[in-house]
CHARMM internal coordinates of N, CA and C (Angstrom, degrees):
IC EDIT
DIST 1 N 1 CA 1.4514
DIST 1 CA 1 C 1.5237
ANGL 1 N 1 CA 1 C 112.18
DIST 1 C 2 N 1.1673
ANGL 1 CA 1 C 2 N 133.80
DIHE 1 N 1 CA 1 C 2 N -24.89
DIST 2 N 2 CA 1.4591
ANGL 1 C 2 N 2 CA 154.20
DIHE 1 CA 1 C 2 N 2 CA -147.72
DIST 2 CA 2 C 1.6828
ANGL 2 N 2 CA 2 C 105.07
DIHE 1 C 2 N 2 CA 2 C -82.51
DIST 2 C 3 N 1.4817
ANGL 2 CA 2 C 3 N 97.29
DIHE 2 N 2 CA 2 C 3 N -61.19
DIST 3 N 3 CA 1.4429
ANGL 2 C 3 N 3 CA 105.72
DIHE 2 CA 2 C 3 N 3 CA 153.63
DIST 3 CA 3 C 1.4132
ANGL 3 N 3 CA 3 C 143.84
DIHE 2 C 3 N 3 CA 3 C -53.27
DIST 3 C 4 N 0.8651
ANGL 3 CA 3 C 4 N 141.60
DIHE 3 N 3 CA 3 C 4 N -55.03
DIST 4 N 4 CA 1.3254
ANGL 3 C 4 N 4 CA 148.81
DIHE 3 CA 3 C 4 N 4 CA 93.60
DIST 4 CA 4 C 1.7062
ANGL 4 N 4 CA 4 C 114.52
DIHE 3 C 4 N 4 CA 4 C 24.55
DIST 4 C 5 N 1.4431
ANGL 4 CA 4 C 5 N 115.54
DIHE 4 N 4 CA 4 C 5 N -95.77
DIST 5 N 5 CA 1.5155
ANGL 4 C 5 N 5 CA 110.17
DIHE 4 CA 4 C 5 N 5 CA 167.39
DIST 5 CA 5 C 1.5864
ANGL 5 N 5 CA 5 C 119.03
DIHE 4 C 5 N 5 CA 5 C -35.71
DIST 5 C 6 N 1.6550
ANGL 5 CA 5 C 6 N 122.45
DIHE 5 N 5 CA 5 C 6 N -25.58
DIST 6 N 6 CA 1.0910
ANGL 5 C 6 N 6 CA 114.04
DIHE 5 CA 5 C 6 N 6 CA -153.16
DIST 6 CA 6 C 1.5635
ANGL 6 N 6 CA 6 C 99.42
DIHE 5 C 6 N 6 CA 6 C -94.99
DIST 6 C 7 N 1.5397
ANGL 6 CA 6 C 7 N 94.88
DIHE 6 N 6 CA 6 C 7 N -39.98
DIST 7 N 7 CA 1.9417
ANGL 6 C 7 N 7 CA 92.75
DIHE 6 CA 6 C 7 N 7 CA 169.65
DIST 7 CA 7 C 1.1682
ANGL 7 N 7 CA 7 C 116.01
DIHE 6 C 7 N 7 CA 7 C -51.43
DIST 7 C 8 N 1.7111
ANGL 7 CA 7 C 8 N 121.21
DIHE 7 N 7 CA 7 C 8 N -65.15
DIST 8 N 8 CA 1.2614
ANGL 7 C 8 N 8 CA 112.64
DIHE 7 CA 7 C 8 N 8 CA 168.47
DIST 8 CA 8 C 1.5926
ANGL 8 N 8 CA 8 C 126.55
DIHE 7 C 8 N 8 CA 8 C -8.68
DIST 8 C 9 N 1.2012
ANGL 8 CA 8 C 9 N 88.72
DIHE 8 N 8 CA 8 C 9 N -70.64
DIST 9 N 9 CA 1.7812
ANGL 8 C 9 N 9 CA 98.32
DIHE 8 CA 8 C 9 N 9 CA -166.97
DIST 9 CA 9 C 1.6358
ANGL 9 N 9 CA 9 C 100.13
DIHE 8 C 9 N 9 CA 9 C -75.56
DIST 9 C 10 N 1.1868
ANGL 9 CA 9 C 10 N 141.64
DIHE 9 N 9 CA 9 C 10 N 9.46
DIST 10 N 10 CA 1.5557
ANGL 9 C 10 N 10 CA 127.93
DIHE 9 CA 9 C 10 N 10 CA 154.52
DIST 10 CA 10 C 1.4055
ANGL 10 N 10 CA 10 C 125.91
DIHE 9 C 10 N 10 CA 10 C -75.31
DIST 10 C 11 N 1.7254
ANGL 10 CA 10 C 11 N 80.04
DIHE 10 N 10 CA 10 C 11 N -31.03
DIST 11 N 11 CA 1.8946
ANGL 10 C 11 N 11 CA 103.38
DIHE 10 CA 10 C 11 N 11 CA 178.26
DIST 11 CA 11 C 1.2154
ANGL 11 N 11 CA 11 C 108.38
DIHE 10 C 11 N 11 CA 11 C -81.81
DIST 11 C 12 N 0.8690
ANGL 11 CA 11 C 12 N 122.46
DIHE 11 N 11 CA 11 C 12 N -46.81
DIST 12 N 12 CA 1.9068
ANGL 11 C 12 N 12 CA 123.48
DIHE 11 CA 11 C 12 N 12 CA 175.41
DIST 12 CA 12 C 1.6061
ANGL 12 N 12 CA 12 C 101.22
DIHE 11 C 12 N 12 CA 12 C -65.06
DIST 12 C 13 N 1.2054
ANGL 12 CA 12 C 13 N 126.28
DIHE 12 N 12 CA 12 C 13 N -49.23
DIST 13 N 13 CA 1.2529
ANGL 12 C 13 N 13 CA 121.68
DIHE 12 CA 12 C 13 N 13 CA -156.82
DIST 13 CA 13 C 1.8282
ANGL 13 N 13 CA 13 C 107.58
DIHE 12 C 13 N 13 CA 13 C -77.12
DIST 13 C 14 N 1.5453
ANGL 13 CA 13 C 14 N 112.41
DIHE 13 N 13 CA 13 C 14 N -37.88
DIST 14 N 14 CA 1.2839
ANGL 13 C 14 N 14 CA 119.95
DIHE 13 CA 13 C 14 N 14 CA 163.52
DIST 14 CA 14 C 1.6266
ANGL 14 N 14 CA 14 C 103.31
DIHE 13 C 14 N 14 CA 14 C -54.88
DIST 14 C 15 N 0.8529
ANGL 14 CA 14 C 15 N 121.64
DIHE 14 N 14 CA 14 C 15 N -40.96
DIST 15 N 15 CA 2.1526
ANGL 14 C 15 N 15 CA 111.42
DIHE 14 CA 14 C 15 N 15 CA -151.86
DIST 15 CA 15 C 1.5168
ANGL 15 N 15 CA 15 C 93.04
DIHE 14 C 15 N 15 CA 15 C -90.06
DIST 15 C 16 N 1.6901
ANGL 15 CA 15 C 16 N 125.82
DIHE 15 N 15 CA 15 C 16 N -12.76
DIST 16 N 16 CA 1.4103
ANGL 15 C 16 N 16 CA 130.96
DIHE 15 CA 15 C 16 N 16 CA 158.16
DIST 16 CA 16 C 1.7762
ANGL 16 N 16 CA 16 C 106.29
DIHE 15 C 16 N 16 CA 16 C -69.22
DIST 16 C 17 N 0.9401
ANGL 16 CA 16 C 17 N 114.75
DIHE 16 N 16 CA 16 C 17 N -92.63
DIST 17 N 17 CA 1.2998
ANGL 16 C 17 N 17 CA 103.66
DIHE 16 CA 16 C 17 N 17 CA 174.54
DIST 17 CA 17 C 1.5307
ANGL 17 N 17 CA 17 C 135.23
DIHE 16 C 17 N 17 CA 17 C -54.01
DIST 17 C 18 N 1.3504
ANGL 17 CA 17 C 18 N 119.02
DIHE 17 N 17 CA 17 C 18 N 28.98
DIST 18 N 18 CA 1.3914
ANGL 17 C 18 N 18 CA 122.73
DIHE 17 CA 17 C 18 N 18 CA -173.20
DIST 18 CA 18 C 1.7723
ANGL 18 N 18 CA 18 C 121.15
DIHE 17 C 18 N 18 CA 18 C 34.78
DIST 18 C 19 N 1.3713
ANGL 18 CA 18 C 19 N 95.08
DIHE 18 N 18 CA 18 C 19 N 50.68
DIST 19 N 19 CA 2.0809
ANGL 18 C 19 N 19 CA 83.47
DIHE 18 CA 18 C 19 N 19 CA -176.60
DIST 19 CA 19 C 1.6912
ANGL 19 N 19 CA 19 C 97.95
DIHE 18 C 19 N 19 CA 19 C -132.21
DIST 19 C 20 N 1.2637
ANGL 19 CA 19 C 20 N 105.54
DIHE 19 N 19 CA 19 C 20 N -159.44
DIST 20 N 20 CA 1.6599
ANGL 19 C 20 N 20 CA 116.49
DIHE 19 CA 19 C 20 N 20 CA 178.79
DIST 20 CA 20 C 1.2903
ANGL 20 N 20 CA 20 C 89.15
DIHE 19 C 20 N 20 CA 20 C -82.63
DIST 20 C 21 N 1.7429
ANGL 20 CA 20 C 21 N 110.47
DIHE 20 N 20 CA 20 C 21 N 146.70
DIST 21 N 21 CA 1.3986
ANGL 20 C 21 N 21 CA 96.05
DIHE 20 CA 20 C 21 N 21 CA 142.26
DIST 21 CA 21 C 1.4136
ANGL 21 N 21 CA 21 C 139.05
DIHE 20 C 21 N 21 CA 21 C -104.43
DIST 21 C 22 N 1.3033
ANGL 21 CA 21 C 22 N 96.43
DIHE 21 N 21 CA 21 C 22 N 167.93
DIST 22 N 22 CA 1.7792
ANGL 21 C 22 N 22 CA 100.72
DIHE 21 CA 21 C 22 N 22 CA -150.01
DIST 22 CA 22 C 1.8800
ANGL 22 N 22 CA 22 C 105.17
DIHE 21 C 22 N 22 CA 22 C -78.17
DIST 22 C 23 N 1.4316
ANGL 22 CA 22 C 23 N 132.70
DIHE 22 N 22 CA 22 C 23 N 175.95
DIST 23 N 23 CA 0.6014
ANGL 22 C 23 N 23 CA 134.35
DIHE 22 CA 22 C 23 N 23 CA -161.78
DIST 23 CA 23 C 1.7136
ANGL 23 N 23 CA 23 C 105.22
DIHE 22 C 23 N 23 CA 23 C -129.78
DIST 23 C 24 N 1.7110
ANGL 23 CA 23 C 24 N 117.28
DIHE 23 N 23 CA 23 C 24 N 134.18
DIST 24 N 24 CA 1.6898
ANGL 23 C 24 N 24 CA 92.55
DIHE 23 CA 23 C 24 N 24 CA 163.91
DIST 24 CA 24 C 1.7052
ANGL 24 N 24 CA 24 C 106.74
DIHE 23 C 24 N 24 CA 24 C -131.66
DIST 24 C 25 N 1.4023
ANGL 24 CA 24 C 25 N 87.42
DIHE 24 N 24 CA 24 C 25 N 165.49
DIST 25 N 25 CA 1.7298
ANGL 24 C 25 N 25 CA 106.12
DIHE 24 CA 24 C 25 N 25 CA 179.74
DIST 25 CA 25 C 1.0714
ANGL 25 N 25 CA 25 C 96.17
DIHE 24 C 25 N 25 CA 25 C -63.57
DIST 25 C 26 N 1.7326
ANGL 25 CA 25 C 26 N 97.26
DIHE 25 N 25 CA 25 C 26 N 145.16
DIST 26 N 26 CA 1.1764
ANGL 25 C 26 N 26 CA 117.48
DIHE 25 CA 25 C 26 N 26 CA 144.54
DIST 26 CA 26 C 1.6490
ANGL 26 N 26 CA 26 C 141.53
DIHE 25 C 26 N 26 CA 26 C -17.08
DIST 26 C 27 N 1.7190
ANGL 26 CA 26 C 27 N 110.93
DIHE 26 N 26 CA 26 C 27 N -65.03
DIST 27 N 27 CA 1.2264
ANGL 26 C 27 N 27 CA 112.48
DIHE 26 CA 26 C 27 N 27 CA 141.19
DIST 27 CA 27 C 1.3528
ANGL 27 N 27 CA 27 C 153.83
DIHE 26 C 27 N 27 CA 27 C -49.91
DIST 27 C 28 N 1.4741
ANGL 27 CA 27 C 28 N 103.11
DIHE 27 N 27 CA 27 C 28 N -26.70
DIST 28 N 28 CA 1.4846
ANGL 27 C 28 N 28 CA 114.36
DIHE 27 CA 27 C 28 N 28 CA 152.49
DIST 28 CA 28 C 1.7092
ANGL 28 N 28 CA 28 C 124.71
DIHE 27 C 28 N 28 CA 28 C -55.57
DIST 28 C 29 N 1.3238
ANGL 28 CA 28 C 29 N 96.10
DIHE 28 N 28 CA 28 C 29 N -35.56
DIST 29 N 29 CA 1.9299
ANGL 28 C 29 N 29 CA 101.29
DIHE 28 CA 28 C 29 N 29 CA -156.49
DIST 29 CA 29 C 2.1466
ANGL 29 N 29 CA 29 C 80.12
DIHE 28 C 29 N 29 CA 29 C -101.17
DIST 29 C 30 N 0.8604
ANGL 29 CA 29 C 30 N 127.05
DIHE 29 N 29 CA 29 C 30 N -58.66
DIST 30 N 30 CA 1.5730
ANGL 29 C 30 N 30 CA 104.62
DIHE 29 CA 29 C 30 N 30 CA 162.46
DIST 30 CA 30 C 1.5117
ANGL 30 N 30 CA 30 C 122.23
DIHE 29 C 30 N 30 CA 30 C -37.81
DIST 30 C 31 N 1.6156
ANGL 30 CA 30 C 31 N 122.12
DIHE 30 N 30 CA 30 C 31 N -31.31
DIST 31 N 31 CA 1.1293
ANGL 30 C 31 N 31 CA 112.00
DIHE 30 CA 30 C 31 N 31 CA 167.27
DIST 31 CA 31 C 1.7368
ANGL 31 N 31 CA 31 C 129.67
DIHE 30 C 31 N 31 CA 31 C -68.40
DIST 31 C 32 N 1.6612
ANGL 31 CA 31 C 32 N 86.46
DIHE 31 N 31 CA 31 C 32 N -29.05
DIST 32 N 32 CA 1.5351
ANGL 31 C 32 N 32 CA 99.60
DIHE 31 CA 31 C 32 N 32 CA 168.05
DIST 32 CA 32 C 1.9657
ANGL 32 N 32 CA 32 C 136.82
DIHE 31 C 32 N 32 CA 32 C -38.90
DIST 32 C 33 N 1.7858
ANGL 32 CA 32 C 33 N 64.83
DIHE 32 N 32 CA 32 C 33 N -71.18
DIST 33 N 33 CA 1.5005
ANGL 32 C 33 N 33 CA 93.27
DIHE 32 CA 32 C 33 N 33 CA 170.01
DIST 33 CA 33 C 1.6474
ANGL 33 N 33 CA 33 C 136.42
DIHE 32 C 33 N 33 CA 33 C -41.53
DIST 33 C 34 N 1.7456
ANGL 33 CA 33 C 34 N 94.20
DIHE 33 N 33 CA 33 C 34 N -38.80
DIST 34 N 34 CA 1.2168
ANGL 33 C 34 N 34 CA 126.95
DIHE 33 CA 33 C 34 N 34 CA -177.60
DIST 34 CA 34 C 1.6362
ANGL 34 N 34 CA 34 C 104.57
DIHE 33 C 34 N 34 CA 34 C -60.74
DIST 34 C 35 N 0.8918
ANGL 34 CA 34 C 35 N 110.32
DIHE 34 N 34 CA 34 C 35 N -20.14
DIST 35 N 35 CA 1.8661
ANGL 34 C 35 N 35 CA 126.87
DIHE 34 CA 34 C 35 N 35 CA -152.70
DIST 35 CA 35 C 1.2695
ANGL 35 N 35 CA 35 C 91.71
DIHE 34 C 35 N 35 CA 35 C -82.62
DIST 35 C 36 N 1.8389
ANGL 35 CA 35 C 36 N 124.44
DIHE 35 N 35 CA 35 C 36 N 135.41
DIST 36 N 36 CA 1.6072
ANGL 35 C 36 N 36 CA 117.53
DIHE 35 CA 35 C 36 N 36 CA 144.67
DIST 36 CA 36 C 1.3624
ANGL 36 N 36 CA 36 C 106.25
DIHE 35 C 36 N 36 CA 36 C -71.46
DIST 36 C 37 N 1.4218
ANGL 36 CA 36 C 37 N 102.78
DIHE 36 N 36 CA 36 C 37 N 125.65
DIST 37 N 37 CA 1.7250
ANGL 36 C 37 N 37 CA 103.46
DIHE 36 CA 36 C 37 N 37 CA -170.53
DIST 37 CA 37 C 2.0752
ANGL 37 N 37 CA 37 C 75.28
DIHE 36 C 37 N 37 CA 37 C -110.66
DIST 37 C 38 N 1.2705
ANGL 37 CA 37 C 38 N 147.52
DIHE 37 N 37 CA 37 C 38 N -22.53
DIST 38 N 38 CA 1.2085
ANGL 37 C 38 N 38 CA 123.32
DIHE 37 CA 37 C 38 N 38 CA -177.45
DIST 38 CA 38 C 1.3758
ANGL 38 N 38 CA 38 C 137.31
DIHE 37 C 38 N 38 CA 38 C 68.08
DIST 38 C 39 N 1.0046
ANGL 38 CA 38 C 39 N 93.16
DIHE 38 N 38 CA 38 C 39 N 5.72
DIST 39 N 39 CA 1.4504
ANGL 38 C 39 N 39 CA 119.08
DIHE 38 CA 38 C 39 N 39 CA -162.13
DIST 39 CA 39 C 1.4676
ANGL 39 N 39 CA 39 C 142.61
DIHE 38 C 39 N 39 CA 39 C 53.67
DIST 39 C 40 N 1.3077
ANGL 39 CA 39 C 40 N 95.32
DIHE 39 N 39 CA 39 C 40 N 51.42
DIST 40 N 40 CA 0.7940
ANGL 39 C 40 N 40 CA 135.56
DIHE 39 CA 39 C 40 N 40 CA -175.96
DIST 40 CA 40 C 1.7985
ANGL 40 N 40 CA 40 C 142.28
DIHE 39 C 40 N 40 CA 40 C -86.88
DIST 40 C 41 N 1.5492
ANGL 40 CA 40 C 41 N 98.84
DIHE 40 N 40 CA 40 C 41 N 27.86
DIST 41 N 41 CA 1.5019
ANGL 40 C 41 N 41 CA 109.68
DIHE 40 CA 40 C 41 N 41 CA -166.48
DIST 41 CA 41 C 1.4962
ANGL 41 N 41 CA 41 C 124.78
DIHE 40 C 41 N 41 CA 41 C -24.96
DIST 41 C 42 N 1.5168
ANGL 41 CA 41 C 42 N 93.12
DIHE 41 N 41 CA 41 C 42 N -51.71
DIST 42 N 42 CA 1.6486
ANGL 41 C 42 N 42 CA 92.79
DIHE 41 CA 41 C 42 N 42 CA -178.53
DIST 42 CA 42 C 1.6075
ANGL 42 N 42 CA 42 C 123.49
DIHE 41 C 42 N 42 CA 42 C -47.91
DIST 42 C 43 N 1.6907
ANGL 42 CA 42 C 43 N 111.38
DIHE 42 N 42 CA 42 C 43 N -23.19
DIST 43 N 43 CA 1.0128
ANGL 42 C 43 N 43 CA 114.59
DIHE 42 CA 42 C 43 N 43 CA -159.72
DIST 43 CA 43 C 1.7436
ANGL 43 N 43 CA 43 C 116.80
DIHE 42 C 43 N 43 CA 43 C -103.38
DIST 43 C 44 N 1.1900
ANGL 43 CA 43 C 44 N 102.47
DIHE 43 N 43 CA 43 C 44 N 1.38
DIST 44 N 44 CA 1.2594
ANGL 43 C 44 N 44 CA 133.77
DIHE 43 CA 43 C 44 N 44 CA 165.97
DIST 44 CA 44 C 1.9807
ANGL 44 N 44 CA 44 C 110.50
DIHE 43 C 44 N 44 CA 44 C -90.99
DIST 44 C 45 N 1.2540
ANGL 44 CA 44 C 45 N 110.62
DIHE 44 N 44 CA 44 C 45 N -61.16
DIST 45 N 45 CA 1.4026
ANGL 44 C 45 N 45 CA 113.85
DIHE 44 CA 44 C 45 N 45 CA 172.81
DIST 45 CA 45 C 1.8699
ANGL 45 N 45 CA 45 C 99.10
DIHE 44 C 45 N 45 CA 45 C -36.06
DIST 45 C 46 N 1.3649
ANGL 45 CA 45 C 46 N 83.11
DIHE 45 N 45 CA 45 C 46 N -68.35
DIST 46 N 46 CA 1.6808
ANGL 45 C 46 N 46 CA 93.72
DIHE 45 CA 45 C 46 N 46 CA -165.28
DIST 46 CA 46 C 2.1593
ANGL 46 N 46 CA 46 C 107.67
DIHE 45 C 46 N 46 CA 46 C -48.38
DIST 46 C 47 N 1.3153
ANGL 46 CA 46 C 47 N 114.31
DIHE 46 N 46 CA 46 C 47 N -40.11
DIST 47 N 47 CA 1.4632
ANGL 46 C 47 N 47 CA 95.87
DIHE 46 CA 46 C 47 N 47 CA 162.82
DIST 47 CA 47 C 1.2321
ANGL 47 N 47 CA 47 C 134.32
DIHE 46 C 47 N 47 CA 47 C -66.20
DIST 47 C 48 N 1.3828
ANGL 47 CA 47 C 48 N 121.10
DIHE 47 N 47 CA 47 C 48 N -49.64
DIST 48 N 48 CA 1.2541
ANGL 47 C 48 N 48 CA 133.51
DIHE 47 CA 47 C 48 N 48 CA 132.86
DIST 48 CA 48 C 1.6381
ANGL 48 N 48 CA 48 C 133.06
DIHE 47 C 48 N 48 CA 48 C 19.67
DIST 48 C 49 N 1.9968
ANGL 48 CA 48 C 49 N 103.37
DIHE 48 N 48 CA 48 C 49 N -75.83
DIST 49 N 49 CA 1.4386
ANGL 48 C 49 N 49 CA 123.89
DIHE 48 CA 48 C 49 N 49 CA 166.77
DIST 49 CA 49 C 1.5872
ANGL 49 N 49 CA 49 C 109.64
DIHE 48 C 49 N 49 CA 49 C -52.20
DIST 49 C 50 N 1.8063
ANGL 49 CA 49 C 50 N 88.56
DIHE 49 N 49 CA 49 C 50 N -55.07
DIST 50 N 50 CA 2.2035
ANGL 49 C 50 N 50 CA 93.02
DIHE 49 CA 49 C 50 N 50 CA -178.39
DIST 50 CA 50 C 1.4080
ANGL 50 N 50 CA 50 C 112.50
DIHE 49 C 50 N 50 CA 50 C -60.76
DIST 50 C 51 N 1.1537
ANGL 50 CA 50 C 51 N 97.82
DIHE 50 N 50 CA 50 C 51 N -19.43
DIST 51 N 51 CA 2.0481
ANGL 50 C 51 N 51 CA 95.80
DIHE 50 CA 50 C 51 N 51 CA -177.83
DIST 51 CA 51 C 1.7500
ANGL 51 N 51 CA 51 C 91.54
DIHE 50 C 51 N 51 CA 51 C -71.97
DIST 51 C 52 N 1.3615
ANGL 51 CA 51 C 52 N 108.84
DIHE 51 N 51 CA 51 C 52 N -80.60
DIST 52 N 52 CA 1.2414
ANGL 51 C 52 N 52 CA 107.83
DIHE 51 CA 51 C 52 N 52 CA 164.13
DIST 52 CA 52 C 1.9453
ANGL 52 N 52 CA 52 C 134.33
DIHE 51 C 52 N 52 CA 52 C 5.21
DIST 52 C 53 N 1.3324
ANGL 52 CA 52 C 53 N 99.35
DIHE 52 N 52 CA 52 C 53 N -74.68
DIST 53 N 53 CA 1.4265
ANGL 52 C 53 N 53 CA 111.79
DIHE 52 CA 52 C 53 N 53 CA 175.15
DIST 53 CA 53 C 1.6438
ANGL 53 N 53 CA 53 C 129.82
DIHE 52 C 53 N 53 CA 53 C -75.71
DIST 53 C 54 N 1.5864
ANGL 53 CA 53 C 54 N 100.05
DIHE 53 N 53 CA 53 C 54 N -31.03
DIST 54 N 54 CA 1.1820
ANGL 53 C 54 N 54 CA 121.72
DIHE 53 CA 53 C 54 N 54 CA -168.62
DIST 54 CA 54 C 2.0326
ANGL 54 N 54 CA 54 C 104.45
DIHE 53 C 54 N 54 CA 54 C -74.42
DIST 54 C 55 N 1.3372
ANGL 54 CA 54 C 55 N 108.29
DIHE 54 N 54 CA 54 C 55 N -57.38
DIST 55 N 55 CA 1.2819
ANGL 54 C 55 N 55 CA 151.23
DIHE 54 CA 54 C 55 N 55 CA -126.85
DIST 55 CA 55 C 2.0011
ANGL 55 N 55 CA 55 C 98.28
DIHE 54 C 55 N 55 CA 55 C -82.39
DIST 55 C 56 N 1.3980
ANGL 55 CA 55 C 56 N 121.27
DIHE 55 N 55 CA 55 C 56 N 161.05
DIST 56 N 56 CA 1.3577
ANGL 55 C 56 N 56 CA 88.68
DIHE 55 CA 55 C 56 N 56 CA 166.35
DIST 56 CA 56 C 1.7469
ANGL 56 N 56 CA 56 C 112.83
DIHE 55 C 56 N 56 CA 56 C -102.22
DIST 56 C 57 N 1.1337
ANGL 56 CA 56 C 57 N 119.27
DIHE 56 N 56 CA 56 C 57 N -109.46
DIST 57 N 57 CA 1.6075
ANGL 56 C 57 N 57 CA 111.51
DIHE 56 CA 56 C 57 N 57 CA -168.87
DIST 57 CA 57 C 1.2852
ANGL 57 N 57 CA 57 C 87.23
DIHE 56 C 57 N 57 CA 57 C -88.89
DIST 57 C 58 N 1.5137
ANGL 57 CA 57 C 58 N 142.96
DIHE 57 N 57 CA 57 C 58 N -55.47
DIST 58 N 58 CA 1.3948
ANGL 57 C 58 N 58 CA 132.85
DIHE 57 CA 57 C 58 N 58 CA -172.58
DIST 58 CA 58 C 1.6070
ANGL 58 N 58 CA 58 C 115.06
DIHE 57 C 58 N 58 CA 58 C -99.85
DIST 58 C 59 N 1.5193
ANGL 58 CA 58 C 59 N 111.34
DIHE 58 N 58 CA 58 C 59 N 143.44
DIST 59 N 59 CA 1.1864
ANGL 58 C 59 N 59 CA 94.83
DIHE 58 CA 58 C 59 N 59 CA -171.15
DIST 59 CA 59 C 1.8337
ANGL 59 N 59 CA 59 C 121.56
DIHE 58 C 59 N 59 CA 59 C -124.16
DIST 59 C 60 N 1.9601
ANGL 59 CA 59 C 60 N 89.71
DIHE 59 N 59 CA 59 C 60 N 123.71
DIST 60 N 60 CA 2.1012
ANGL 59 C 60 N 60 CA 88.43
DIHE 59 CA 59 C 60 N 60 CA -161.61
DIST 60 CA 60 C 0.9891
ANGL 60 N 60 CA 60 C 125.33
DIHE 59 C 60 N 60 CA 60 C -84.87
DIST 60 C 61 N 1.3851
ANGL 60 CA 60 C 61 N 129.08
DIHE 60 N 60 CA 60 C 61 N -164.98
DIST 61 N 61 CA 1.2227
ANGL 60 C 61 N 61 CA 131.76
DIHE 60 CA 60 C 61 N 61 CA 175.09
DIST 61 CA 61 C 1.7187
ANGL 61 N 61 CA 61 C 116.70
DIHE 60 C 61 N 61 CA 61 C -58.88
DIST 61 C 62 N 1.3651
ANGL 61 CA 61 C 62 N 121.08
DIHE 61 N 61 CA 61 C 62 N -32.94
DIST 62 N 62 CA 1.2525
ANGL 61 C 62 N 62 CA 134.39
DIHE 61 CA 61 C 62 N 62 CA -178.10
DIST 62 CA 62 C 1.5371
ANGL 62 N 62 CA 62 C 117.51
DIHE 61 C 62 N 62 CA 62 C -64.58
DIST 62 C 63 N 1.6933
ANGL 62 CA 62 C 63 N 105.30
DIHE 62 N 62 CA 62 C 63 N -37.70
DIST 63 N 63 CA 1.2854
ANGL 62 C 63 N 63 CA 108.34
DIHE 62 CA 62 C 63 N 63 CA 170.37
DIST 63 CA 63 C 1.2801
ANGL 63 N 63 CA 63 C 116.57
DIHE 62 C 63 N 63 CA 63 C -72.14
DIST 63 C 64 N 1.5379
ANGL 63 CA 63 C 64 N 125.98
DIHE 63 N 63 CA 63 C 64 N -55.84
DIST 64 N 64 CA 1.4553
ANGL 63 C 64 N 64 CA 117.40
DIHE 63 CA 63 C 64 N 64 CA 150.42
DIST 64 CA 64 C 1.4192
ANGL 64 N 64 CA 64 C 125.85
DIHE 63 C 64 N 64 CA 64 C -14.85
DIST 64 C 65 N 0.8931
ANGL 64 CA 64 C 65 N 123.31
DIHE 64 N 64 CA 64 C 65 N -43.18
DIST 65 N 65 CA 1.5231
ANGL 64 C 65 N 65 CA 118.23
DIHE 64 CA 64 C 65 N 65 CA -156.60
DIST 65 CA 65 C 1.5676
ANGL 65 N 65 CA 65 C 100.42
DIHE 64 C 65 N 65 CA 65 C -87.93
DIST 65 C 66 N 1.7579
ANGL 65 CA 65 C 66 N 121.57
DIHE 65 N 65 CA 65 C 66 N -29.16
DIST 66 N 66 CA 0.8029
ANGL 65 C 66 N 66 CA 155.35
DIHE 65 CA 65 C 66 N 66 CA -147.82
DIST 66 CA 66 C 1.7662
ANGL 66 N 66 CA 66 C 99.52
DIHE 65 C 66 N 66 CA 66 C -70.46
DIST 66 C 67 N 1.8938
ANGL 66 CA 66 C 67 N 95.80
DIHE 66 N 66 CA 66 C 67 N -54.36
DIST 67 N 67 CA 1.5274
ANGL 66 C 67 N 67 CA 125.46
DIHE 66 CA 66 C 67 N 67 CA -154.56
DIST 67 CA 67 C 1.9478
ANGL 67 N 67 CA 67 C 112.06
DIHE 66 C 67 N 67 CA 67 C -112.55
DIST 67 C 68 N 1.3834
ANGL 67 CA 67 C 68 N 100.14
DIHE 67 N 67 CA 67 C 68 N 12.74
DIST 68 N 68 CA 1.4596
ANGL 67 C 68 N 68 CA 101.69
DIHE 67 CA 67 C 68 N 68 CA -178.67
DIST 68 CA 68 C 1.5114
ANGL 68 N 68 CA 68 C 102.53
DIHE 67 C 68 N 68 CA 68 C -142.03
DIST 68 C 69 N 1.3403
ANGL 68 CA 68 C 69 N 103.32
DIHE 68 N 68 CA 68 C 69 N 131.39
DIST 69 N 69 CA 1.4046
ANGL 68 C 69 N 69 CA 144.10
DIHE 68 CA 68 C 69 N 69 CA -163.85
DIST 69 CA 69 C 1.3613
ANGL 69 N 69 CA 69 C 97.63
DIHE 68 C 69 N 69 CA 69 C -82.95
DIST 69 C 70 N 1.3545
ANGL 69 CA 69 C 70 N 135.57
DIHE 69 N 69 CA 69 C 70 N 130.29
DIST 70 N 70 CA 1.4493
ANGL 69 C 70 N 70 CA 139.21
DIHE 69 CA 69 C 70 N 70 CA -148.19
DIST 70 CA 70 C 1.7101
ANGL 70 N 70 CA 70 C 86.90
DIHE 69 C 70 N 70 CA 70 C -141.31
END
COOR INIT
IC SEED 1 N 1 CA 1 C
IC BUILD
């Protein structure tokens, strides 16, 4: 599901801020996954956006690590 939720929210989150949307590694979205998200959507969206804003056009494992609360 993780994957999935996470595209979503690049596409939603790009067509909010009028830009491309961004893209992430492999290792990033395994880092995702890895995450107790708890069910916790909002709290995933919300890393997601910071990957988004923060991040450059593709987004890595480093930024992940960067934007998720352990």
């Amino acid at each position: 599901d993780i994957p999935l939720l996470v595209e979503h929210f690049l596409e939603q989150i790009a067509d909010e801020y009028g830009s491309p949307k961004k893209n992430i590694d492999a290792k990033a979205m395994d880092y995702l996954q890895q995450q107790a998200w708890t069910g916790n959507i909002r709290e995933l969206k919300n890393v997601v956006e910071r990957l988004v804003i923060m991040s450059d056009k593709k987004i890595t494992l480093d930024d992940a690590k960067l934007y998720v609360k352990n």
